[in-house]
Backbone as CSV, one residue per row, in Angstrom:
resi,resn,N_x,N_y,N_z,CA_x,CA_y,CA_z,C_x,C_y,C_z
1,UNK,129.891,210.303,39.317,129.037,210.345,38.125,128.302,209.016,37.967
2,UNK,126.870,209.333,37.397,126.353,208.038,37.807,126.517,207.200,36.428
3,UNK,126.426,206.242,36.313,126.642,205.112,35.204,125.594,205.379,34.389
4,UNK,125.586,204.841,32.838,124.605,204.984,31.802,123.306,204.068,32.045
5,UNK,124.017,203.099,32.923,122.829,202.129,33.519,121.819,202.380,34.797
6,UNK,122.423,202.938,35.243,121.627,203.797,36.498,120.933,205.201,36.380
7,UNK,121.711,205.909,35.194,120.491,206.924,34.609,119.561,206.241,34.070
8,UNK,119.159,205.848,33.209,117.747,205.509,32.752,117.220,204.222,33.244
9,UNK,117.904,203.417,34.332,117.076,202.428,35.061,115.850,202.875,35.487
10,UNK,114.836,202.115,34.810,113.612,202.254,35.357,112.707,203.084,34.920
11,UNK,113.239,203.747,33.947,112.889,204.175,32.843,111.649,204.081,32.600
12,UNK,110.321,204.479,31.763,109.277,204.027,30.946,109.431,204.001,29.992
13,UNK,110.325,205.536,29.564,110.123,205.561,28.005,111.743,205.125,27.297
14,UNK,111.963,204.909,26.196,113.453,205.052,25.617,114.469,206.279,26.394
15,UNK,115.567,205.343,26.458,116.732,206.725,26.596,117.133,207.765,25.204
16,UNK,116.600,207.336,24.064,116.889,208.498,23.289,115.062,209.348,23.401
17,UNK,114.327,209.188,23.555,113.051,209.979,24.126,113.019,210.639,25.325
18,UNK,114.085,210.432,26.002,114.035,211.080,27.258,115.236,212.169,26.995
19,UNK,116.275,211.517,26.115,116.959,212.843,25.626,116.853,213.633,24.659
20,UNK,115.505,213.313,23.855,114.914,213.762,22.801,114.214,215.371,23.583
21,UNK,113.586,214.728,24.689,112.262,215.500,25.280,113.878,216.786,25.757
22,UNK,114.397,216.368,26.527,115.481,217.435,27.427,116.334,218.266,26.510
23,UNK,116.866,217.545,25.513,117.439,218.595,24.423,116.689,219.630,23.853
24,UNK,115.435,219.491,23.425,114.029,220.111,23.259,113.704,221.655,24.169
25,UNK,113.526,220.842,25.340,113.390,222.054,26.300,114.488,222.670,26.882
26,UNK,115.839,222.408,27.135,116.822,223.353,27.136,117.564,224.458,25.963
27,UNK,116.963,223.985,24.761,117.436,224.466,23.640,116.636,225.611,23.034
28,UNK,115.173,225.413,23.195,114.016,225.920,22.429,113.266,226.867,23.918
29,UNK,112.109,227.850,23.085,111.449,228.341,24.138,110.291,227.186,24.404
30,UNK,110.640,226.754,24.919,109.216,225.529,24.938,108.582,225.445,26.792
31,UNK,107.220,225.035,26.813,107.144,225.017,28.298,107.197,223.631,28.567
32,UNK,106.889,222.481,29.390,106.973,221.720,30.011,105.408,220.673,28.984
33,UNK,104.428,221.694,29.157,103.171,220.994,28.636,103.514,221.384,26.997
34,UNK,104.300,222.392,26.536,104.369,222.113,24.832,104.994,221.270,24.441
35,UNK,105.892,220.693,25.629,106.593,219.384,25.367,105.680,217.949,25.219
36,UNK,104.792,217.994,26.073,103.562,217.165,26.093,102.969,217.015,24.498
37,UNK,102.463,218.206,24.193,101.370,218.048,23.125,102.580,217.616,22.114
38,UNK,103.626,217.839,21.822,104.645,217.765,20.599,104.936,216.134,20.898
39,UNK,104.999,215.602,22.376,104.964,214.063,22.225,103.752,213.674,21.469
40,UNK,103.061,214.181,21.991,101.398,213.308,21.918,101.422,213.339,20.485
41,UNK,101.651,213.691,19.417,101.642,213.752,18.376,102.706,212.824,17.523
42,UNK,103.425,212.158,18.691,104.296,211.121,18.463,103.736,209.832,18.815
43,UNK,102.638,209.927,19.567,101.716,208.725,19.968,102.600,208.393,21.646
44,UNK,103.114,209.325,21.621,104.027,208.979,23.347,102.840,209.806,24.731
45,UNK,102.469,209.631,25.684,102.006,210.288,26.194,102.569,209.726,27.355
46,UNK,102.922,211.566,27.836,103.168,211.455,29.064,103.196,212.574,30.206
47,UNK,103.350,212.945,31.602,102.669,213.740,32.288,103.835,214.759,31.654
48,UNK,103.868,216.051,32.282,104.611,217.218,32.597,105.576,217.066,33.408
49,UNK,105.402,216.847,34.700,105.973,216.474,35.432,107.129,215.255,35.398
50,UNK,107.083,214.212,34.460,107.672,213.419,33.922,109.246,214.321,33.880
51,UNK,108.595,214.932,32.684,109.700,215.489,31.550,110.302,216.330,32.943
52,UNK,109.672,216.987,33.191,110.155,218.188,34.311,111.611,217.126,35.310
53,UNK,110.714,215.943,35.316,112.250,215.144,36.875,113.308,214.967,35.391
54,UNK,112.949,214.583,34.330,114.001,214.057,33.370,114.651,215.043,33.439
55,UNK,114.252,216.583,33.301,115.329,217.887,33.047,115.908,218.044,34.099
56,UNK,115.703,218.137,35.394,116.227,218.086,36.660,117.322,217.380,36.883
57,UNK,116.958,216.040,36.454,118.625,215.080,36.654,119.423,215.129,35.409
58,UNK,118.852,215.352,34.463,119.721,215.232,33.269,120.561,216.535,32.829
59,UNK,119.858,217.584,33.383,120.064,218.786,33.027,121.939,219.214,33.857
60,UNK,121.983,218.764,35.322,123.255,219.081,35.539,123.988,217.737,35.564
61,UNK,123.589,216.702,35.054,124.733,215.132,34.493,125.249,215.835,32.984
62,UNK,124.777,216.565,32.475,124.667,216.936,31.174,126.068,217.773,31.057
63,UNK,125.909,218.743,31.996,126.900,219.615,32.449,128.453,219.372,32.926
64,UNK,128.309,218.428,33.369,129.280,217.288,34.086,130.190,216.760,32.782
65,UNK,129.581,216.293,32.221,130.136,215.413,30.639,130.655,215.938,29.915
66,UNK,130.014,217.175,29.467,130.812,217.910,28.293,131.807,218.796,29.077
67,UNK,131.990,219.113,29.749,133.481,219.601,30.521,134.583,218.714,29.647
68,UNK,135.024,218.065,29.335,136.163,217.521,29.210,136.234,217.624,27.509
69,UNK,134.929,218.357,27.055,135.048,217.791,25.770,135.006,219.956,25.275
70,UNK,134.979,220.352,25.709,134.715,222.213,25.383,136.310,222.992,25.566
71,UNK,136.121,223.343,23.681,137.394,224.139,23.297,138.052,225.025,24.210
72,UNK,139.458,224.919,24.957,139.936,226.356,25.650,139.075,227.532,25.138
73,UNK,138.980,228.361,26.292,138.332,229.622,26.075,140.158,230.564,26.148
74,UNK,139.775,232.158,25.716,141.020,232.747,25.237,140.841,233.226,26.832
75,UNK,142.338,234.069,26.868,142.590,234.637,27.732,141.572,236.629,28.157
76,UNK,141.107,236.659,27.463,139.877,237.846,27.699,138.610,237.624,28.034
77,UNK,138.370,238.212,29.786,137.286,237.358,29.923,136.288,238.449,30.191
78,UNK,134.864,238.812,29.909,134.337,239.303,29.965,132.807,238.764,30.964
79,UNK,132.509,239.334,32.122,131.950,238.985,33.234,130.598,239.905,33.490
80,UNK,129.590,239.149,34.130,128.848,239.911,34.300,127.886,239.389,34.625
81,UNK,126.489,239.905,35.150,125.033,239.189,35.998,124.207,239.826,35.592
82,UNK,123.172,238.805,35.766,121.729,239.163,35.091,120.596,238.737,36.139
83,UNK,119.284,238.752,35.514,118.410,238.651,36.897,117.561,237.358,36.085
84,UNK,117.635,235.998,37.287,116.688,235.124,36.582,115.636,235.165,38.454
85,UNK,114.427,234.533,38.204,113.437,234.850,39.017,113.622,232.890,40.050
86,UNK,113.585,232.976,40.911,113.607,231.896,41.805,112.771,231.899,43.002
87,UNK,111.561,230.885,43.134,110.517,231.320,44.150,109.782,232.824,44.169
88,UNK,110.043,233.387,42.693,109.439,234.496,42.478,110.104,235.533,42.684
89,UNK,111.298,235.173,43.762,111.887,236.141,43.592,113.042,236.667,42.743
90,UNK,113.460,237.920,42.345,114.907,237.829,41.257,116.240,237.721,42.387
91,UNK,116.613,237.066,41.889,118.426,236.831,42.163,119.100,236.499,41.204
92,UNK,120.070,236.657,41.092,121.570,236.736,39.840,122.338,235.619,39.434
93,UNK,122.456,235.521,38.185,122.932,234.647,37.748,123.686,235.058,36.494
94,UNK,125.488,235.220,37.476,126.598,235.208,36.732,127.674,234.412,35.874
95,UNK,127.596,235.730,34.730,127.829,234.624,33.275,129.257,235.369,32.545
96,UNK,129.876,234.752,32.132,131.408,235.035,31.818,131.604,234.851,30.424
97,UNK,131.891,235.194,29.323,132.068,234.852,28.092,134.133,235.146,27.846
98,UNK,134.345,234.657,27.242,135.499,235.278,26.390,135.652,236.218,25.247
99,UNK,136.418,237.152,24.531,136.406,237.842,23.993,135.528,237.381,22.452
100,UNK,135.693,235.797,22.474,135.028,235.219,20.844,134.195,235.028,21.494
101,UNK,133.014,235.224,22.312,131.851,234.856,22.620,131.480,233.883,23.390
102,UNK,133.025,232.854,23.823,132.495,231.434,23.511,132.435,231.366,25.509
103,UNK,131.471,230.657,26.091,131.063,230.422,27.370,132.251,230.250,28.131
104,UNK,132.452,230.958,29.220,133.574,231.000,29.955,132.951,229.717,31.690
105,UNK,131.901,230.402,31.815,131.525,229.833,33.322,129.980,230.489,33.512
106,UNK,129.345,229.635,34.378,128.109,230.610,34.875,127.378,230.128,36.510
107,UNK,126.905,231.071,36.857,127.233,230.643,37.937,125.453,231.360,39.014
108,UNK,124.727,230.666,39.520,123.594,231.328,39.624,123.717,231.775,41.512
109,UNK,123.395,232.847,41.502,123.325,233.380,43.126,122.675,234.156,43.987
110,UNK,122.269,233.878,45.087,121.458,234.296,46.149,121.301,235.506,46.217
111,UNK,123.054,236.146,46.418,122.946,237.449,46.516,123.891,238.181,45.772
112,UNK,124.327,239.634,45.127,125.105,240.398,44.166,125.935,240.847,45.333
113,UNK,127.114,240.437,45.439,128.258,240.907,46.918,129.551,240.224,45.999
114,UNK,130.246,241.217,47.294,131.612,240.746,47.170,132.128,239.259,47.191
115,UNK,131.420,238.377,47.945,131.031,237.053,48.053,131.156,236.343,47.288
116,UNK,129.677,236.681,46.607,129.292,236.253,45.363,129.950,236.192,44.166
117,UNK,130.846,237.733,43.870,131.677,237.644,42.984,133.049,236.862,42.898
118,UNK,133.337,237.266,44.556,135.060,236.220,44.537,134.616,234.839,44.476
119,UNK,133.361,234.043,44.568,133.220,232.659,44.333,132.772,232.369,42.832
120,UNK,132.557,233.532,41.803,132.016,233.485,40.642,133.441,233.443,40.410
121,UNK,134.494,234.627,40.157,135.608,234.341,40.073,136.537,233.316,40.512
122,UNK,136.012,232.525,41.073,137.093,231.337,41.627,136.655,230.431,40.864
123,UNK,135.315,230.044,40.109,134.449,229.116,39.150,135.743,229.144,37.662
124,UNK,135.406,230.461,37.513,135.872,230.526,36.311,137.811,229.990,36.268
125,UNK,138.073,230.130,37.148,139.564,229.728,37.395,139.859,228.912,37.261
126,UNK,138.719,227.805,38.168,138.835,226.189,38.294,138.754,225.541,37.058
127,UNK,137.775,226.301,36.098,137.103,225.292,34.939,138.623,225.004,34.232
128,UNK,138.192,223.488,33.960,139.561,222.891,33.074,139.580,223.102,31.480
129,UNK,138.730,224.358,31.488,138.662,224.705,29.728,138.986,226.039,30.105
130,UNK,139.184,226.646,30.890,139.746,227.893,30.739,140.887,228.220,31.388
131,UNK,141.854,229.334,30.309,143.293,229.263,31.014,142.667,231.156,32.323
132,UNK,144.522,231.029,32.378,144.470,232.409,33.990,144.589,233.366,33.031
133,UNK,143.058,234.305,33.449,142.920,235.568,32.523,143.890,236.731,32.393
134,UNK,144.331,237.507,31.113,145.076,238.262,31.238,144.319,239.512,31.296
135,UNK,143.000,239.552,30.819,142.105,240.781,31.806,140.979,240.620,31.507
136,UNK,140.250,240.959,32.661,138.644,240.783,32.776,137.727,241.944,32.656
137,UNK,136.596,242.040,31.748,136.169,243.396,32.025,134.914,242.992,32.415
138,UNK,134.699,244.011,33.226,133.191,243.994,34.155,132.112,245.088,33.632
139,UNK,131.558,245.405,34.616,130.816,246.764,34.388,131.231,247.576,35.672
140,UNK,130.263,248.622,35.863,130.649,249.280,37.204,130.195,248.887,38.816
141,UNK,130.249,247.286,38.638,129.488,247.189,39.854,130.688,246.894,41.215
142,UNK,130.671,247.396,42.059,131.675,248.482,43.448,132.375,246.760,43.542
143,UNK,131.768,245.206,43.056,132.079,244.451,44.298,133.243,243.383,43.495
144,UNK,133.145,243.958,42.444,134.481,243.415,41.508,135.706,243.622,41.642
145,UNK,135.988,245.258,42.007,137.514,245.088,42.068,138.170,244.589,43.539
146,UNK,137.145,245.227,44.408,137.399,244.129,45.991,137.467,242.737,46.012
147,UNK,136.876,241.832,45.365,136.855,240.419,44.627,138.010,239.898,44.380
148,UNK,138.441,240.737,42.975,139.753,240.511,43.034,141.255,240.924,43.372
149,UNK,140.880,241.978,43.919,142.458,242.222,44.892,142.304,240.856,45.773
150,UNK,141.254,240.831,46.343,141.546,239.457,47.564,141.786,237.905,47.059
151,UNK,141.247,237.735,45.948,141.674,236.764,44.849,143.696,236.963,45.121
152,UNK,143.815,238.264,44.286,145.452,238.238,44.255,146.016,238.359,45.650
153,UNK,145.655,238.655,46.285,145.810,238.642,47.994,146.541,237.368,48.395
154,UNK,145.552,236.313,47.815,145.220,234.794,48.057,146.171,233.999,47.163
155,UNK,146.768,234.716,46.425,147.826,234.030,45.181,146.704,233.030,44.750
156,UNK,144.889,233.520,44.371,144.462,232.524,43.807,144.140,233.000,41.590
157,UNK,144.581,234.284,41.838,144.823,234.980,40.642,145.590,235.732,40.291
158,UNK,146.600,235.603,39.110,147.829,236.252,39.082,148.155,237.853,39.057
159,UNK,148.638,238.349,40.025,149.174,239.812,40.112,149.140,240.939,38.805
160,UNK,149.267,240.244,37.760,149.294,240.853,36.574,147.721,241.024,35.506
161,UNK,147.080,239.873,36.111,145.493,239.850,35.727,145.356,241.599,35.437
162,UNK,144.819,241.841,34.293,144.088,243.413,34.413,142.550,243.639,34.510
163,UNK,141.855,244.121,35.879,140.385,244.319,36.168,140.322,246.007,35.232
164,UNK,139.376,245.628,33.946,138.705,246.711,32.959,137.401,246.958,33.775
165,UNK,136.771,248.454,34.390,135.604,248.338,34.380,135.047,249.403,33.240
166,UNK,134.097,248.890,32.343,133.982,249.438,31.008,132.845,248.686,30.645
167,UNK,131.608,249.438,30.882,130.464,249.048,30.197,130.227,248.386,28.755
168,UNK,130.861,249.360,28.361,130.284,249.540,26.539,131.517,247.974,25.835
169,UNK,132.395,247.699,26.747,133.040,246.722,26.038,132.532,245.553,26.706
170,UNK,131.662,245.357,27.696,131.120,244.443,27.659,129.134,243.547,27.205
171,UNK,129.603,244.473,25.837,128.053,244.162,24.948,128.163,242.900,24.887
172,UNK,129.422,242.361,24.535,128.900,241.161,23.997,128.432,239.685,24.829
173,UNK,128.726,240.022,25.843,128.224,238.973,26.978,126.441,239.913,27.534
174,UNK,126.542,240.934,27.394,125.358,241.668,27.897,123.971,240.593,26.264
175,UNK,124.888,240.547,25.095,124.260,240.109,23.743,123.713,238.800,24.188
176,UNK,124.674,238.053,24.722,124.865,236.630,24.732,124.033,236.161,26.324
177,UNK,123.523,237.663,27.431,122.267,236.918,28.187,120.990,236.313,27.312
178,UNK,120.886,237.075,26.002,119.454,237.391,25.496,119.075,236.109,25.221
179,UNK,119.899,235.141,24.969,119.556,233.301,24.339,119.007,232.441,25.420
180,UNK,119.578,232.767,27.025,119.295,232.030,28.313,117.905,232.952,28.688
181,UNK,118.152,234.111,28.598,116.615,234.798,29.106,115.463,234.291,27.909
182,UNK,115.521,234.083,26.632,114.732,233.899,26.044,114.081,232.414,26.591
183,UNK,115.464,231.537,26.709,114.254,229.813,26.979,114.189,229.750,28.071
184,UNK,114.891,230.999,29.079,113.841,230.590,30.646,113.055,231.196,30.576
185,UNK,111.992,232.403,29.609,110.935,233.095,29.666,109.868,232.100,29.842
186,UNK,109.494,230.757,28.963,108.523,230.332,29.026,108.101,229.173,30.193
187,UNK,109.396,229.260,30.861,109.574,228.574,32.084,108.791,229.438,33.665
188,UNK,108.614,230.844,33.398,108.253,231.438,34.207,108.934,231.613,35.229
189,UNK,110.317,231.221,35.711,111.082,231.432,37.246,111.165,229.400,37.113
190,UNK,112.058,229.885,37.927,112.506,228.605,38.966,112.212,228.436,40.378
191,UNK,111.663,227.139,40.288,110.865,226.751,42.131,112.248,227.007,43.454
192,UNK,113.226,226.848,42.959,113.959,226.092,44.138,115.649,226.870,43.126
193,UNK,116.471,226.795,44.148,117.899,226.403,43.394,118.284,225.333,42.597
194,UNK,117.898,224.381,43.883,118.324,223.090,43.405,117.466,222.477,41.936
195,UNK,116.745,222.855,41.945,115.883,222.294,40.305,115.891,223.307,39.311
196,UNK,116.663,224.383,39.682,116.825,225.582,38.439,117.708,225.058,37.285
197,UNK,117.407,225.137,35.577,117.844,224.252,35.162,119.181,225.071,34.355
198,UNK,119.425,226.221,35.014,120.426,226.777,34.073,121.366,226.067,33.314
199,UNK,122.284,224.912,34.686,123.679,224.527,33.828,123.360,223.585,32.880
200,UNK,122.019,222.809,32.382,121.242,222.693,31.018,121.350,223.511,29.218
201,UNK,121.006,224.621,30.230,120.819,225.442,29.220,121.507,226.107,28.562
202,UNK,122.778,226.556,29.781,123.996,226.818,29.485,124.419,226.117,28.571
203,UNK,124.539,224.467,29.245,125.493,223.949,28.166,125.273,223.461,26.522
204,UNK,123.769,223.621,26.433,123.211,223.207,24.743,123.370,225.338,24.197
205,UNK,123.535,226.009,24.733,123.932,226.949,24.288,125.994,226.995,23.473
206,UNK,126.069,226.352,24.649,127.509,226.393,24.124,127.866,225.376,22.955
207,UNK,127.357,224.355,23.053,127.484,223.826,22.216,126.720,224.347,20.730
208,UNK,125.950,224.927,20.863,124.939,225.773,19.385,126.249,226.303,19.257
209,UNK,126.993,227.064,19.667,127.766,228.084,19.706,129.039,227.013,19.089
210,UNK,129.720,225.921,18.801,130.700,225.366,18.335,131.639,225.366,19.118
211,UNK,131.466,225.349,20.987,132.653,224.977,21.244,133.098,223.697,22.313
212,UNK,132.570,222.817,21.239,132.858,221.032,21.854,133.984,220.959,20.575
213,UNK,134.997,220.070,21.274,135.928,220.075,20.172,135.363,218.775,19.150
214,UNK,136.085,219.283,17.705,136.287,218.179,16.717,134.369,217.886,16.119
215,UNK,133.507,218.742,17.058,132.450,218.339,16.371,131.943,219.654,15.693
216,UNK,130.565,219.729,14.692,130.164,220.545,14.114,129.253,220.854,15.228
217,UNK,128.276,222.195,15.257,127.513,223.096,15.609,125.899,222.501,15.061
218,UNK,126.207,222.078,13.713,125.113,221.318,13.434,123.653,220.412,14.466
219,UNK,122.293,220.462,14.136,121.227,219.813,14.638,121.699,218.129,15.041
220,UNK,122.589,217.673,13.784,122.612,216.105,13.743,123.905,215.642,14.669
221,UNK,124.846,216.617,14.651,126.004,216.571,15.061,125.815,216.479,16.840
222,UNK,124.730,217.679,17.122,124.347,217.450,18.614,123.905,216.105,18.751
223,UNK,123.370,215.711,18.027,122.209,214.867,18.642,122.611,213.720,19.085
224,UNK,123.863,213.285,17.898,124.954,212.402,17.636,126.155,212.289,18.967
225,UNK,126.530,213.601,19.144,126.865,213.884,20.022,126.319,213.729,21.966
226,UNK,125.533,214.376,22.020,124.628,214.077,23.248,124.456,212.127,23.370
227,UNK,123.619,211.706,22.142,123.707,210.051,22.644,125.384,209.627,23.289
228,UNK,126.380,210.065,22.366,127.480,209.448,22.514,127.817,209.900,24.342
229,UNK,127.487,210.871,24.607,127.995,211.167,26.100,127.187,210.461,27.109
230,UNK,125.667,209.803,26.740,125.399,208.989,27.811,125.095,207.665,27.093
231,UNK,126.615,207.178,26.504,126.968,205.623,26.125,125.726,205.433,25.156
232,UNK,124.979,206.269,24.321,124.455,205.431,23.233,124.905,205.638,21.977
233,UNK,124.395,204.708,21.903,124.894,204.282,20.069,124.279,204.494,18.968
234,UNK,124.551,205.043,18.040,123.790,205.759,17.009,123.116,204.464,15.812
């Protein structure tokens, strides 16, 4: 992880303007140039492209940090993929909630396989905010329950785990794509993997959502929050 001094070395603008601009566009439907005109009206001017490298590096350091600080998720995990657009084309990007809504894991991918799922399922295992599920419900897609028999195969998920496949009980993660599809709409797709800014967006979602411990959900509380994770001071 890189130091607070080596992120914004070299900097032009302030480190709270550069996390002003990135909280902005991971949070809101905003594009890259509405970020522009909303500076310029601050007397800040600066390219698109700017803001665009700031979201790029900041967007998965961002991701990195608040790990240690996001409430256990419960033992009901509810799983599932959606279609975000990359080089124009659609590929999947799988997203896990718990039974209270609150962000389990997410995970963006090439291709919808058996693959894909036993490494989505191995995400969610690893994360140090979530405990070993006592059942997961999916939908009907063929490459889930092969996933995880070989998971329990592997003694990398416990024998007793219960795989639900049951559409209708998984609305509420189907509810909870509609917030990530809304602020990548004005983004139009993602160029590349590597600069896709999901685990960004993900994570100022979760936090809207109240689950960083000991803090409020609140506008001021983020904001307060976010400085404090890259060493500034209020």
């Amino acid at each position: 992880m890189e130091t607070e001094v080596d992120l914004f070395k070299w900097k032009q603008y302030e480190s709270e303007i550069i996390l002003l601009t990135i909280r902005w566009y991971l949070t809101y439907s905003l594009s890259y140039r509405n970020l522009v005109e909303m500076m310029e009206e601050r007397g800040l001017h600066m390219a698109h492209t700017t803001i665009m490298r700031w979201v790029h590096q900041f967007g998965p350091e961002l991701d990195k940090r608040i790990r240690p600080y996001l409430k256990s998720a419960n033992d009901s995990f509810r799983t599932d993929e959606t279609y975000v657009k990359v080089k124009g084309q659609w590929k999947y990007l799988y997203r896990a909630v718990d039974s209270s809504g609150n962000t389990i894991d997410f995970m963006l991918s090439e291709n919808r396989d058996i693959h894909a799922a036993k490494r989505f399922f191995k995400k969610e295992l690893t994360s140090p905010h979530n405990q070993s599920p006592r059942v997961i419900t999916v939908d009907k897609n063929p490459a889930y329950p092969t996933a995880v028999q070989q998971l329990k195969d592997e003694k990398a998920m416990n024998q007793e785990t219960l795989l639900r496949q049951q559409k209708y009980l998984n609305n509420s993660i189907e509810q909870d794509h509609r917030f990530i599809k809304k602020v990548i709409k004005p983004m139009l797709g993602f160029k590349s993997f590597s600069t896709a800014t999901i685990a960004g967006i993900e994570v100022m979602h979760m936090i809207k959502k109240g689950q960083i411990e000991y803090y409020h959900s609140s506008v001021l509380s983020t904001v307060k929050f976010i400085n404090k994770l890259f060493g500034l001071t209020a």
